[in-house]
C-alpha positions in Angstrom: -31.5 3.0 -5.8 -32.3 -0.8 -6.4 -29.4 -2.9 -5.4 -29.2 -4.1 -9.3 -28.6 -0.9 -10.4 -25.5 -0.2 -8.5 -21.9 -0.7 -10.0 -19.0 -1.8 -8.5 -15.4 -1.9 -9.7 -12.9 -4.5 -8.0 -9.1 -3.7 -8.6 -6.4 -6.1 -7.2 -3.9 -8.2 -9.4 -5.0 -11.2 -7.4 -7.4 -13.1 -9.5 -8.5 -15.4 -6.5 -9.3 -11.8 -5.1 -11.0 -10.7 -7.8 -13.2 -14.4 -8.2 -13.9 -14.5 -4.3 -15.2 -10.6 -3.5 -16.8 -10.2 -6.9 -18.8 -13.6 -6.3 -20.0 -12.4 -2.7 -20.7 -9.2 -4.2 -22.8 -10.5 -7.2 -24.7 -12.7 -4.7 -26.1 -9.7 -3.1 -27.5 -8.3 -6.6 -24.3 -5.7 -7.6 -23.4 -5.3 -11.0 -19.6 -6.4 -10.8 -16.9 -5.0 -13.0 -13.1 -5.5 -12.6 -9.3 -4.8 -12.9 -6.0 -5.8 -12.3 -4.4 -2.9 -12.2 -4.0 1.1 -11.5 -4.0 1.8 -15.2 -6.9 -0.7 -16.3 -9.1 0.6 -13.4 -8.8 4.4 -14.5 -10.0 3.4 -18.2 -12.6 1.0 -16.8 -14.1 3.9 -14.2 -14.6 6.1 -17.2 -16.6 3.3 -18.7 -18.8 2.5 -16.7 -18.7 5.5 -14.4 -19.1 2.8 -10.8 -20.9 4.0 -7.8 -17.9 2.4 -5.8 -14.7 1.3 -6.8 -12.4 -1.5 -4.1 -9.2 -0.5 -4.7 -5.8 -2.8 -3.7 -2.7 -0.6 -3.0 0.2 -2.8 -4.4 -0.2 -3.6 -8.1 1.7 -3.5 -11.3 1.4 -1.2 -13.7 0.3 1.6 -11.8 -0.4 1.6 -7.6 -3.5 2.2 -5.9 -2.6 5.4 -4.6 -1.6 7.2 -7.5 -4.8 6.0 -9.5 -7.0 7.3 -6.8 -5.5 10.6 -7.3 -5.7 10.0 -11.2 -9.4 9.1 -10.3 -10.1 12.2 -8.4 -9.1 14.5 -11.1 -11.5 13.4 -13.3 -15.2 15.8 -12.7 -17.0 13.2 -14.4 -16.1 10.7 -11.3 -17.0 13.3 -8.7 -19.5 11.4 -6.8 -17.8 7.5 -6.8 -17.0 6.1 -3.9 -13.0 4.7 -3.6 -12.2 2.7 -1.1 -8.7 1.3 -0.3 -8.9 -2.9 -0.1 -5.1 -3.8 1.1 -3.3 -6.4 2.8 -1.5 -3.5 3.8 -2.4 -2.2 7.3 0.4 0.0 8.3 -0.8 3.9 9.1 1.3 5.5 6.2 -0.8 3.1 3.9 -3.7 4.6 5.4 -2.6 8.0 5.7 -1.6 7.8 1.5 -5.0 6.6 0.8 -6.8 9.1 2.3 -3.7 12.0 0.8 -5.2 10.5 -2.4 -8.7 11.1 -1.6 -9.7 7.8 -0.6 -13.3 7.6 1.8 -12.4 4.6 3.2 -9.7 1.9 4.0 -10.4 -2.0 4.4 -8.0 -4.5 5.2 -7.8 -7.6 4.1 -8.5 -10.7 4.6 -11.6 -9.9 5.4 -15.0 -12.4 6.4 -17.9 -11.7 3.6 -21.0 -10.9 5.5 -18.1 -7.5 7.2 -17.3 -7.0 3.6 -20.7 -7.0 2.7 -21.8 -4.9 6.0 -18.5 -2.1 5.2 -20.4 -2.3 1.4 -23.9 -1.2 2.8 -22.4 1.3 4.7 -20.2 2.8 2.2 -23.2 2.8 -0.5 -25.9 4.1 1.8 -24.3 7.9 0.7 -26.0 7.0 -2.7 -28.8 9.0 -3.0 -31.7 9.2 -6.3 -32.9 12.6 -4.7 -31.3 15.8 -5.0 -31.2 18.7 -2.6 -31.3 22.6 -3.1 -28.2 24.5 -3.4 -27.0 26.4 -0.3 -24.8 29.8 -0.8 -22.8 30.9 2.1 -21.5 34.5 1.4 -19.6 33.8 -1.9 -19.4 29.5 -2.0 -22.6 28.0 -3.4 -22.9 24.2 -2.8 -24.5 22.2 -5.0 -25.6 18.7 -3.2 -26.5 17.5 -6.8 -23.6 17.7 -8.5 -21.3 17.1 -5.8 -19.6 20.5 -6.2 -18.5 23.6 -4.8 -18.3 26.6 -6.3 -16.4 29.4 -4.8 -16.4 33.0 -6.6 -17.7 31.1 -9.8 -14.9 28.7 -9.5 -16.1 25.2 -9.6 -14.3 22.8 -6.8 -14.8 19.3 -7.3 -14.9 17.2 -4.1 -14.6 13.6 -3.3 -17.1 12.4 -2.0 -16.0 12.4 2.0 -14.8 15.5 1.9 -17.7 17.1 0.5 -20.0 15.4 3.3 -17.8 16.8 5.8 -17.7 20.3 4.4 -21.5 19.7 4.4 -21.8 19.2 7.9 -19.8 22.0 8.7 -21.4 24.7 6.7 -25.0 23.5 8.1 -24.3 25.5 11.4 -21.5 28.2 10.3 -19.7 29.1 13.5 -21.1 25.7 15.5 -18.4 24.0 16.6 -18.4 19.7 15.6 -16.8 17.7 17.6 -15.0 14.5 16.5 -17.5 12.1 17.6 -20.3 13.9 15.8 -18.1 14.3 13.0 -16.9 10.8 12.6 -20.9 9.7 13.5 -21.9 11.7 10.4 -19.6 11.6 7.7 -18.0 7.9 8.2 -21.3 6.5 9.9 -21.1 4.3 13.1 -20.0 1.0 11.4 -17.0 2.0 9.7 -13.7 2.1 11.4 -11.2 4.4 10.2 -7.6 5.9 12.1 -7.5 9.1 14.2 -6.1 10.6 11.4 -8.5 10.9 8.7 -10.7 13.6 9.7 -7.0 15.9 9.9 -6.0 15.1 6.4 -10.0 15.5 5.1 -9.8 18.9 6.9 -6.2 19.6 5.4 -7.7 19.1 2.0 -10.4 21.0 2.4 -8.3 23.9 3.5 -6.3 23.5 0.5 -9.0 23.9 -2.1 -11.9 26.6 -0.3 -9.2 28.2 1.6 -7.3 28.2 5.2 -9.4 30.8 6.5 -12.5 29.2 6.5 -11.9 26.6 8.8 -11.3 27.0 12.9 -9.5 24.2 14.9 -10.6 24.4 18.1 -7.9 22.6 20.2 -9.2 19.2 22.0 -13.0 19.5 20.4 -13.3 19.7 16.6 -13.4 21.7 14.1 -15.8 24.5 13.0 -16.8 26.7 9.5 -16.5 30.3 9.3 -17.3 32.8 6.6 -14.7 35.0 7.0 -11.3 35.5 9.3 -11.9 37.1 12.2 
């Protein structure tokens, strides 16, 4: 996808923030869009449906944290990317974000070429091709769409969490260490606490169900197809 063609939504009540990031952003060919708070953002991302949205934690009106949730209810936003963009860089800040389904958490103030570099990163998971659907006893996964559907009930994942369920489900029964996990899904380049891949794993246990997933106690984590 050409860089032009990509959307991005700012969200801080900082208007300085707003001027400086979107600027830096525009330079590199994004098609900026922004808002100043929880509220605006959620009308404004089902506008102009962004590919990534930069969300502050602290605003008026409504937080960041519960209009990522508010976010990830909606199908239609399925497939954006939400990353947190805080001052704030205490662990229950980033522990919140991801509860809320957040993919990704950057602290500010922050230089623009990292901003820019975190950017790339994050936006490298948007693809123009599709893939074919996999079924795995009774879930199907569809890799267009985003989606999960388990006994013909659709599950809508964000975006991190369906890559990581992806990953498992390639090898049922192979177990995935946290490296390779982290490698995969986050990529490398992004830095992210030693909690995420818990609560991404918590969530998904919540939504396909508890029994498909295996801990396995100072490795990883593994996909199974039915309780043993």
């Amino acid at each position: 996808m050409e860089t032009n063609q990509i959307k991005i939504l700012l969200v801080d009540d900082e208007p300085d923030i707003l001027e400086i990031v979107g600027y830096n952003l525009e330079k590199e060919g994004y098609s900026i869009y922004t808002a100043e708070n929880g509220l605006e953002a959620i009308e404004q991302a089902k506008k102009i449906q962004p590919h990534l949205i930069l969300l502050d934690v602290m605003m008026p009106e409504m937080d960041g944290v519960e209009a990522c949730e508010k976010i990830r209810e909606l199908p239609e936003l399925g497939e954006v990317i939400i990353s947190f963009f805080t001052a704030r860089g205490e662990d229950y800040s980033q522990v919140a974000g991801f509860d809320a389904g957040a993919d990704d958490y950057i602290t500010k103030p922050i230089k623009p070429k990292l901003l820019i570099s975190k950017i790339k990163s994050l936006l490298r998971r948007v693809k123009d091709d599709g893939k074919n659907n996999t079924q795995l006893g009774g879930i199907i996964i569809d890799r267009d769409e985003y989606l999960v559907i388990k006994d013909g009930n659709k599950i809508v994942l964000p975006r991190k969490e369906f890559e990581l369920f992806s990953l498992l489900t390639s090898k049922p029964g192979k177990v995935f260490n946290r490296e390779v996990i982290m490698r995969n899904v986050w990529g490398g380049d992004v830095v992210v606490g030693d909690r995420t891949i818990d609560v991404h794993i918590r969530k998904l246990r919540e939504k396909i169900g508890d029994d498909h997933f295996k801990t396995v106690k100072g490795v990883g984590y593994k996909f199974v197809l039915h309780e043993n």
